[in-house]
C-alpha positions, 0 to 999 in steps of 0.5 A: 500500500502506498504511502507518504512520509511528510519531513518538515525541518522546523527553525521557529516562525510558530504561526507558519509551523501551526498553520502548516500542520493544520493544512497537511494533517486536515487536507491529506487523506490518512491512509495516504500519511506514514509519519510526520516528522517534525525536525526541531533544529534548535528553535526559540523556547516557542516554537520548540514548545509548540511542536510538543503541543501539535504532538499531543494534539495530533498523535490520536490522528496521524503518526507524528513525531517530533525531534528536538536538536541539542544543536542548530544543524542547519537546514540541509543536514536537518533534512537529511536526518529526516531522509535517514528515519523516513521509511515509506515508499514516498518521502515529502520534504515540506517548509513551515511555510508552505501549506499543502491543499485538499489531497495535495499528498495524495495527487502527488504519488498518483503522478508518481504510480503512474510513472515509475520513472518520476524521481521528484515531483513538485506542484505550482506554487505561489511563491517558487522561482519558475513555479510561481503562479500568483493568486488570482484577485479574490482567491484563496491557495486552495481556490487556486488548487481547485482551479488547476485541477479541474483544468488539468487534471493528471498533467505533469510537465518536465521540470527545469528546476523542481522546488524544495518547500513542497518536493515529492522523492520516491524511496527508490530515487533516495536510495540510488541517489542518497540524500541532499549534499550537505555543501549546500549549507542552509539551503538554496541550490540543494534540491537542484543539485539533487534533481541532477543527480537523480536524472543521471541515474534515470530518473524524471523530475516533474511539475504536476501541474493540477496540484497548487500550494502555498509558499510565503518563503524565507520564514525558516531560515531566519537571515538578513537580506544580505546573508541571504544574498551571500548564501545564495551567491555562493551557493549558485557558484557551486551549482553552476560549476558542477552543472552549468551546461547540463542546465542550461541546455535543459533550460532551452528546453523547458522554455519551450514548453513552460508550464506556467505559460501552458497554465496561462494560455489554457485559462479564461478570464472567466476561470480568472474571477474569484466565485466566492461562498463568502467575503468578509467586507473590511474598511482596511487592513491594519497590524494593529487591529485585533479584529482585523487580526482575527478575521484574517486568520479565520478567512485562511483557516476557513480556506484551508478547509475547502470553504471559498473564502475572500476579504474586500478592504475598502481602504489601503492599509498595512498588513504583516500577517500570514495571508494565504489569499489575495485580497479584493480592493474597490477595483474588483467590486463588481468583478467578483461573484459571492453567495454571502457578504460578511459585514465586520463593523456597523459602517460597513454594513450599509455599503454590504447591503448595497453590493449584495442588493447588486450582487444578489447575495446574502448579508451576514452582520460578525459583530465582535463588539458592542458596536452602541458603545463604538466613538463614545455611543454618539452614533447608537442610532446607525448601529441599531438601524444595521442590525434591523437590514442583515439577513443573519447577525454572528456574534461571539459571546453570550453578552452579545447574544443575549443583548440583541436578543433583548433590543430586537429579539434577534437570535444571533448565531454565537460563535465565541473566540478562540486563541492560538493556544498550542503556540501560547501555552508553555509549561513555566519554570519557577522563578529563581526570584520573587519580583512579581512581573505585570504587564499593560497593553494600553490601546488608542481607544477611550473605551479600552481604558488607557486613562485608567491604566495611565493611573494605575502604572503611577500608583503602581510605582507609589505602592509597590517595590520590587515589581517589574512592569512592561507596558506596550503604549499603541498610543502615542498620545500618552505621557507617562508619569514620572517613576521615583521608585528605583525598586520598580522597573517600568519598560515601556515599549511603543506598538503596535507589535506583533502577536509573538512578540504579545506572546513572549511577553504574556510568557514572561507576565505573572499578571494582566491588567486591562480596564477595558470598559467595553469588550465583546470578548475580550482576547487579550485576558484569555491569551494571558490564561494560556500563558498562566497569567492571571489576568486583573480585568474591568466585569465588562461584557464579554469578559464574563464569558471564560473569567471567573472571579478569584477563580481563573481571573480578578473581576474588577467592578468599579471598572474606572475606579483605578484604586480598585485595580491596585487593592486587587492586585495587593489582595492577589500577592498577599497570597501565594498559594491562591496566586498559583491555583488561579494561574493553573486554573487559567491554563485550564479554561484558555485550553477549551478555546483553541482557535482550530476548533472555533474555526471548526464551528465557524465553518458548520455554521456558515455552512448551514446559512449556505445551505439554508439550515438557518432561517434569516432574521427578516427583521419587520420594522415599523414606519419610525425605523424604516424612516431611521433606516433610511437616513444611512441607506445608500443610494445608487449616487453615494454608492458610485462616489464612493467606489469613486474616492475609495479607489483614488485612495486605494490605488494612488494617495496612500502608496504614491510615496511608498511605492516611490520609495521602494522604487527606488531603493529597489532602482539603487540596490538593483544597479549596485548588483549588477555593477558587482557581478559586471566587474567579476565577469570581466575579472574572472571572465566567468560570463555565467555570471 
């Protein structure tokens, strides 16, 4: 029987490693799978934590097993570790930051069983050299999978230089041909040099053109620019000299019948428009943005599932996250086809029920907020009128839940949060000192409380010593007080920062302090849960839903009343056996809130509002709030201005300087190079140069 072992050599970047796992374990037939060796080359406190977590999480589903380094071997002989436990009659060689697609594995070796000659075979890609075909406006990776497979279904071409981050090696080229050649270092030429070597044994090298995956590139390694470029300078020497002219003799040959030129001429411009189940509207994308933040990785595990999901952003905005996708702008609308729009704050609502008027669509309002609250409640009267025009309202808490019920009588869907708890939990070592550690995220809205925060970091340093606190300032309105307490240590750091960089400082916490007056959920406390953190929060909303008071969490009442925070945390330090049961007790809770099985419930449920299995609201409004709702309705002529002002924004105000900046740093760095290898040509009169 047929099978695959799966080897991926891990050097930190968690969120890629976790959402690597996710994609190949939830997309890859099991009786498809041998073992999933997950190589450990020395990584961060993190990542190495998160791969005993995926273990437990995934030993009852599939074969893994997980192997930590005592030394950072580098990425080659990493690999070849992998080779030497692998057993199976194919061996996978897949990067943390490559995410395979619905029965990527199984396609594979069928290409191979049905050629005995393929040595290595390897899919299109989203980011892979001459293998790269990007994402189309709107799609997902697995859009684009499901694409390539119903155009070409079966179809392999000759590969001129196959790929690593997702490379198929059948068992019978490894043992004729050995493992890759370790010269190569930390990679970059490798799995070229062994194409060639294996074609001189016989072998084929493919590109199986009906499969199509994921690849960020560069998360592995780690390097600077420049130690990249000098890697693969020298790297590419080494190729080269040892194969120059068979490559490019084959490189003649490959261009004649280049599959990505094949692949292009054989799709439609129809093929090419995103027909979408669901597409979460945004007014932009945002580092910062903890909703943002959510929804973007909810659109890739959904994706990831077999569900076709897309984001429109209105506006231009900066995003560094993982995107598995190709966002739509307002260039696109009207271009693409979806059976549900998802509308993700009330503003936007009123432009989601005009696109789907046009679009003949289903509106879905995702409220993770009590948006009555939102810009200090001056706009209470248009978020009510949002509700009353949706066809379903999708909520995360009770609070919620119950709130709407009780001003409308709706019956929202309730969908809670969830967190990355296989990256977040880590068993902690006991301090060798006893400095209590607390931490502050103090965030630009008046509503999150960091006025309150603000107090309490001074009275803090007046009632305290021998405490640490870090405080991450998102505003940089705030002016702090001065600390004359040299026995207290006040870090201040400016955001936003990134979720692992949050993560290593939750880590590090003994406890939380949020006075956010206003939270749908509130994930920030339950990330801190994981971490055994106890979090000291204001009794707001959705906090409610996970923390218990002087059980898992410190309930504050008197939520603007910062004395009430500082007799909290007084009360908590005085007893340290308490202290300890709380902080186990949080772990507890946060573990009932993976983010993987939320993504699961996400999907059951939007895959009933698809399937009609859930009646929609059909709200009956009575003549005042139809003359309410009137007031934010657009009309055909805002509607068109607005597409108008959102598009010169989009495409030309925003990124008018960047672009020109990247210009020309790209313009300068670009000719410095060609300088460099013009005056090595004429020195060593090498002319592959």
């Amino acid at each position: 029987m047929r099978k695959c072992d799966v080897i991926i050599p891990v050097y930190n970047a968690p969120e890629y490693v976790e959402m690597c796992m996710f994609a190949l374990v939830n997309n890859t037939e099991k009786e498809d799978l041998g073992t999933i060796f997950l190589l450990d080359d020395k990584s961060n406190k993190t990542t190495s934590n998160l791969l005993d977590n995926l273990y437990k999480k995934y030993k009852d589903k599939v074969n893994v097993k997980v192997v930590h380094n005592k030394n950072n071997l580098g990425f080659i002989k990493n690999v070849n570790n992998g080779f030497k436990l692998s057993k199976e009659k194919y061996v996978m060689l897949l990067n943390t930051d490559c995410f395979v697609s619905k029965n990527t594995v199984g396609k594979l070796m069928e290409h191979m069983e049905a050629n005995e000659k393929i040595g290595l075979i390897c899919p299109i890609c989203s980011n892979a050299a001459n293998l790269t075909l990007e994402m189309f406006d709107g799609f997902s990776y697995t859009m684009m999978d499901k694409l390539l497979e119903s155009k070409f279904k079966g179809m392999n071409f000759d590969a001129c230089t196959v790929v690593g981050n997702c490379l198929m090696i059948s068992r019978k080229c490894i043992d004729e041909v050995g493992y890759l050649d370790e010269i190569y270092g930390m990679g970059y030429g490798d799995e070229t040099d062994y194409q060639f070597k294996s074609m001189e044994k016989g072998f084929e090298a493919k590109v199986a053109i009906d499969t199509y995956v994921f690849h960020k590139a560069e998360q592995s390694f780690n390097t600077t620019n420049k130690m990249r470029s000098e890697r693969l300078e020298k790297n590419r020497k080494i190729f080269f000299d040892r194969w120059g002219d068979k490559y490019y003799a084959l490189l003649e040959e490959y261009e004649k019948n280049d599959p990505i030129k094949y692949i292009k001429e054989h799709l439609t411009k129809e093929d090419k428009i995103a027909d979408l189940d669901y597409t979460f509207v945004l007014p932009q994308m945002g580092n910062g943005a903890g909703g943002v933040i959510y929804i973007s990785d909810l659109v890739n595990y959904l994706n990831i599932l077999g569900m076709n999901v897309g984001m429109l952003n209105i506006y231009a905005g900066e995003y560094s996250g993982i995107m598995a996708y190709k966002p739509l702008g307002p260039k696109n609308i009207g271009k693409f086809k979806s059976n549900c729009l998802v509308a993700t704050i009330f503003d936007s609502v009123f432009l989601a029920k005009k696109m789907c008027e046009k679009m003949g669509s289903k509106l879905v309002y995702f409220s993770q907020g009590y948006e009555f609250m939102f810009l200090e409640g001056t706009r209470y009267g248009e978020v009510e009128s949002s509700f009353k025009i949706v066809d379903y309202v999708v909520t995360i808490s009770d609070y919620l839940k119950n709130s709407y019920k009780k001003l409308f009588n709706i019956d929202a869907i309730k969908i809670v949060n969830g967190i990355d708890y296989n990256i977040l939990h880590q068993v902690k070592t006991k301090k060798t000192n006893k400095r209590k550690h607390i931490l502050m995220n103090m965030r630009n809205e008046a509503l999150k409380g960091g006025f309150i925060l603000n107090d309490v970091l001074k009275k803090l340093t007046v009632e305290f010593n021998d405490i640490d606190i870090t405080v991450v300032n998102n505003c940089k309105k705030y002016d702090f007080a001065i600390n004359n307490n040299s026995s207290v240590n006040v870090n201040i750091i400016n955001g936003p920062i990134s979720r692992t960089k949050m993560y290593d400082l939750l880590y590090d916490a003994d406890v939380l302090v949020d006075a956010s007056l206003s939270e749908g959920f509130g994930l920030l406390p339950l990330e801190a849960m994981a971490c055994g953190v106890v979090p000291v929060v204001s009794n707001a909303m959705g906090n409610t839903q996970y923390c218990v008071n002087n059980k898992n969490a410190i309930l504050v009442d008197a939520v603007n009343n910062s004395d009430e925070y500082i007799n909290k945390i007084k009360k908590l330090f005085e007893d340290n056996k308490k202290f300890e049961n709380m902080k186990n007790e949080a772990i507890l809770t946060s573990s009932e809130y993976d983010f993987e099985n939320v993504v699961c419930d996400f999907y059951k449920s939007l895959d009933d509002i698809l399937n009609n299995n859930i009646k929609p609201i059909n709200y009956k409004m009575n003549k005042s709030e139809k003359e309410k709702v009137e007031k934010y309705l657009y009309t055909d002529e805002m509607y068109n201005r607005l597409l108008f002002s959102s598009k010169s924004n989009y495409y030309h105000k925003n990124n008018r300087t960047r672009n020109l900046k990247i210009l020309a740093k790209e313009f300068v760095k670009a000719n410095v190079y060609l300088l460099k290898q013009t005056y090595k040509t004429i020195r060593y009169k090498n002319h592959r140069l």
